[in-house]
N, C-alpha and C positions, 0 to 999 in steps of 0.2 A: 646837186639835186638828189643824186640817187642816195648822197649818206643823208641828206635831213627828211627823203623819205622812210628812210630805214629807221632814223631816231623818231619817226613821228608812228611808226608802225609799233614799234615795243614801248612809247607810252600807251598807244590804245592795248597792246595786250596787256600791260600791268593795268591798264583801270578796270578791262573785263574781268580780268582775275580777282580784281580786289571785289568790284558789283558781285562776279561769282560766290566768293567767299564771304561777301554777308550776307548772300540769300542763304548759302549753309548754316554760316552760326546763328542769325535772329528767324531766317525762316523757317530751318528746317527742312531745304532741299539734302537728301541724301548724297544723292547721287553727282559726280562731278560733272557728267555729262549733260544734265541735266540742269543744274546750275550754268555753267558756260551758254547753254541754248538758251534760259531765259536770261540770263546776264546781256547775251548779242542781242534779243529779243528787246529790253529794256532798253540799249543802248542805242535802239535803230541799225544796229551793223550786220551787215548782209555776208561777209567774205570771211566764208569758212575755214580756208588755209591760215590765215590770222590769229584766231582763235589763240587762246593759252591752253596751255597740253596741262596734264593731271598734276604733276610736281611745281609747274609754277601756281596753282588753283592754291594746293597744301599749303607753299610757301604761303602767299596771301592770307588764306584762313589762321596760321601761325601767327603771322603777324598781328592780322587783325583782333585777335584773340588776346594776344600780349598788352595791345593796346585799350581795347573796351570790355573785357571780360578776366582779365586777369585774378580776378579776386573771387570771380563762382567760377570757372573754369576748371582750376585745377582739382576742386573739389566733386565736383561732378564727373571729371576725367575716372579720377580715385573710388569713387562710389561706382560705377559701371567695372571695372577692374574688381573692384571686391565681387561686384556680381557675377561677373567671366568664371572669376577663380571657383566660386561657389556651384555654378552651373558646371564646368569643365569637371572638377569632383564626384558630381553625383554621375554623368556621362563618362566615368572614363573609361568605361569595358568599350566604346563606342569611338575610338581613340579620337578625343576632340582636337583641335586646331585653332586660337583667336587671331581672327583676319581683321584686318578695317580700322574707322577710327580709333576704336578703345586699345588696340594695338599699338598705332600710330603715333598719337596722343596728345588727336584734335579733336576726341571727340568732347560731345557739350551737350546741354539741356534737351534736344532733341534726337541725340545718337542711339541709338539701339545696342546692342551686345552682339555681332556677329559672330556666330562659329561653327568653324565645318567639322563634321561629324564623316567617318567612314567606317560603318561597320560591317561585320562578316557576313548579317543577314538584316537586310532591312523590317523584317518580318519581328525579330528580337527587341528589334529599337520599338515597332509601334507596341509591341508587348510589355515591355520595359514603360512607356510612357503609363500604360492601362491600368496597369498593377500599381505604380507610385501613384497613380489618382492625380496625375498631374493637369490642371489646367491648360486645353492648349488647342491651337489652331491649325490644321493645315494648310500649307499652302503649296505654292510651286514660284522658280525663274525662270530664267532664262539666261544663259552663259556661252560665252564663246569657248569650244571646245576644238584643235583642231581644225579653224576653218571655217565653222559650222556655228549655228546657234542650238543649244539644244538645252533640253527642261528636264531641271531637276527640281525635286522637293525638296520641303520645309514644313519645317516645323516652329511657330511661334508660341512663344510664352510670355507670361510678366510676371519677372519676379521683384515682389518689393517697389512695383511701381515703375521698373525699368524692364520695359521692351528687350526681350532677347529673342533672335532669329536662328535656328538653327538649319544652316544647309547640308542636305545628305548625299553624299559621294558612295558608290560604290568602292569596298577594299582597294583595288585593283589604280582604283584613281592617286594616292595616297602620293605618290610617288609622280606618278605623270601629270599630273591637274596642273596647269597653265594659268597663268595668269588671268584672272576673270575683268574682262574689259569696265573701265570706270573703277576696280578695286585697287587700292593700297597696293603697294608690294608686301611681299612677308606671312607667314603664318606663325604661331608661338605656341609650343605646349606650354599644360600646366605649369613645370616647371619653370618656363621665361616667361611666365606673366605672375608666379608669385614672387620670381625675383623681381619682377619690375614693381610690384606692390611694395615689397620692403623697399624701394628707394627713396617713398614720400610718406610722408607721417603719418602717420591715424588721425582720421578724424570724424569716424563714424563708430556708430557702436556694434557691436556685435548683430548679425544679420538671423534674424529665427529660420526655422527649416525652409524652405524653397518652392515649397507645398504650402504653406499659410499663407493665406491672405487677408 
């Protein structure tokens, strides 16, 4: 009884994972954690220990992605990359970092451009934005730090039509900064995310400066 409870327990986690994973790709949920809550939410299922953890969510969203999106996906993947690369460039006195799906390389129609930014003086950065005349919003999150939740800025922009978020870290963070709960593992400078652009063809054209709209 106890093993065809256990096989009946990791079918219900693979189905929340898979429910999770298409509210990401057709809905637009960002967030894993937040997908898996309304995925149990949908499913009626109440017991939290259950739950699928972030890598089997990814798994899923991969899959799923392979299977119903395979032909816009990678193309969108590729268009957000071009954007990373283009945004990390003009930010690089601000040493940027690309985290999250466009890292990863699930992201799709609705992902954003994440990147952490840690500069010497935050003061520079909102100078830097003022002068370039750049469109843009600020915001703030919330990140597990150490234990603790604590809020940091952002800075959002659109470039070319895609959404990119910039998080700002103190210097000091660069080194220590943990793993932010619900995020991907991994960060990539410039340089490993324009070698990960050379590994898929071109299929967009040339991107005008980052300031046009």
């Amino acid at each position: 009884m106890a093993r065809n409870r256990s096989r009946k327990d990791e079918n219900l986690r693979r189905h929340l994972a898979y429910l999770a994973a298409r509210l990401m790709a057709e809905d637009g949920v960002a967030d894993y954690g937040a997908a898996k809550q309304k995925a149990a939410r949908q499913a009626g299922f109440t017991d939290a220990k259950l739950l699928p953890d972030n890598q089997e969510i990814e798994a899923a969203l991969r899959e799923y992605q392979g299977l119903f999106q395979k032909h816009d996906q990678p193309a969108q993947l590729r268009r957000r990359r071009e954007v990373a690369v283009r945004v990390m460039r003009e930010f690089l006195a601000f040493r940027p970092a690309l985290v999250g799906s466009v890292l990863t390389g699930t992201a799709h129609r609705h992902s954003d451009v994440n990147v952490h930014l840690f500069p010497d003086d935050a003061k520079a950065l909102s100078l830097f934005l003022v002068n370039r005349s750049y469109p843009h919003e600020q915001g703030a999150c919330r990140l597990q730090r150490g234990g603790a939740l604590v809020e940091v800025p952002q800075v959002l922009l659109e470039v070319e039509g895609v959404p990119v978020t910039l998080t700002v870290f103190d210097r000091d963070s660069e080194r220590s900064l943990s793993r932010a709960r619900g995020e991907p593992e991994g960060r990539a400078s410039l340089a490993d995310v324009e070698a990960l652009l050379a590994l898929s063809p071109p299929e967009a054209v040339s991107l005008p400066p980052m300031h046009s709209r």
